[in-house]
C-alpha positions, 0 to 999 in steps of 0.5 A, a space after each residue: 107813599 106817604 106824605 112824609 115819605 114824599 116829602 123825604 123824597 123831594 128832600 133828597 132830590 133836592 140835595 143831590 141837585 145842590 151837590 150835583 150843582 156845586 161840584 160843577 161850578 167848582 170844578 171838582 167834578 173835571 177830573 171825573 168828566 175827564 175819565 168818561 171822556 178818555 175811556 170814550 175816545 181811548 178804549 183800553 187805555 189808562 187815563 192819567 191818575 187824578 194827581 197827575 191829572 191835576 198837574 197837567 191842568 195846572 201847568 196848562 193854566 200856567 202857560 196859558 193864562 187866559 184860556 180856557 181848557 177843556 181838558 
């Protein structure tokens, strides 16, 4: 491997780390963990579809305002 191709390589590497980093600061990556989880402890069972997923969690936060969910 060249130069420029290891330099390419760490390039990517490094992008996939900020990707990687900011959807978990964000939370855009919950719904994701969320369906590992349940498949998991749920063998054979459906997981919630991701909207229905985001409504649940909203209305968590909305009944418990200084909590944290895990869900």
């Amino acid at each position: 491997m060249n130069a420029a191709a290891q330099l390419r390589a760490i390039a990517a590497r490094a992008w996939r780390a900020v990707v990687w980093y900011a959807r978990e600061v964000s939370g855009e990556a919950r719904y994701e963990h969320y369906v590992e989880r349940f498949a998991r402890e749920h063998p054979g069972e459906e997981p919630l579809s991701e909207r229905a997923y985001l409504r649940a969690r909203e209305e968590h936060e909305r009944l418990h305002p200084h909590t944290s969910c895990c869900c």
